[in-house]
N, C-alpha and C positions, 0 to 999 in steps of 0.2 A: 365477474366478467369485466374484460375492460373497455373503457369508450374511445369511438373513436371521429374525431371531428371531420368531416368533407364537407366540399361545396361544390354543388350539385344545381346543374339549370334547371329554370321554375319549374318548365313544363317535364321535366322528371320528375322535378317536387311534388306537383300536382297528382301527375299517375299513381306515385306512391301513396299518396293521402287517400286519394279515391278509394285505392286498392285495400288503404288499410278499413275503409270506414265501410265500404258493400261485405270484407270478410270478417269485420268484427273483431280485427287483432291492431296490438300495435306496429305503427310507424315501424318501428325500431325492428321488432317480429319482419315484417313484410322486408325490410333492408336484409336481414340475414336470412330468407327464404330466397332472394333473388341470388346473392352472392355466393350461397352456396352450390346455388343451378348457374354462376356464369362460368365455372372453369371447364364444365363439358360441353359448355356452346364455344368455347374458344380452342380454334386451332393452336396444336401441340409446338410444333416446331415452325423456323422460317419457312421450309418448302411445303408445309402444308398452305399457310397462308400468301406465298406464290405460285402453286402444282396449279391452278386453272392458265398461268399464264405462258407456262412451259409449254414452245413449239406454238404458239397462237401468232407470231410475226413471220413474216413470209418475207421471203426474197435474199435473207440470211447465209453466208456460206454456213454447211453442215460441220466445217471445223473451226467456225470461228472461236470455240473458248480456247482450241489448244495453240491458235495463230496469232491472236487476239494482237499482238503489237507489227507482226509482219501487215496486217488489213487496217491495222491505225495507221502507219507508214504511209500505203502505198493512196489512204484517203489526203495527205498531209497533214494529222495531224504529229506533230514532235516534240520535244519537248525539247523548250528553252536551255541557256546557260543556267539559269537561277535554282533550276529544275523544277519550275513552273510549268503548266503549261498551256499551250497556245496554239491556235490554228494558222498554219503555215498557209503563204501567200500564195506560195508557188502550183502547179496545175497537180491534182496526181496521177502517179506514174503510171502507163498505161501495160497493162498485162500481155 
């Protein structure tokens, strides 16, 4: 087997220590019992770990993803010469 070095806050250290010494295994043991149970407590993909935030903001137009630069326009924002970009001074346009 091979080893592998982390650094790990106390109070993680700690848990792990307790945990090894109330089940009577090692350190080491208790590290690859948790690592093993962390890939099914971790969300799969990016929209799993953003699907609670989908549709949670309100006031939103419903086609903002497919308009998305026509609604930054008409907010002011634009984009510079440098093609930076920057919030325009000016009022925005009114609909």
């Amino acid at each position: 087997m091979k080893s592998l070095t982390v650094r790990l806050p106390e109070k993680l250290i700690a848990e792990i220590k307790q945990e090894s010494r109330l089940s009577r295994i090692s350190v080491s043991e208790v590290v690859r019992e948790r690592l093993r149970g962390a890939p099914e407590a971790r969300p799969s993909g990016a929209l799993e770990l953003i699907g609670d935030l989908i549709g949670s903001v309100e006031g939103l137009p419903a086609d903002l993803s497919a308009r998305r630069k026509r609604y930054l326009r008409s907010m002011g924002y634009v984009r510079n010469r440098s093609g930076g970009r920057r919030l325009s001074r000016r009022a925005p346009k009114s609909q």
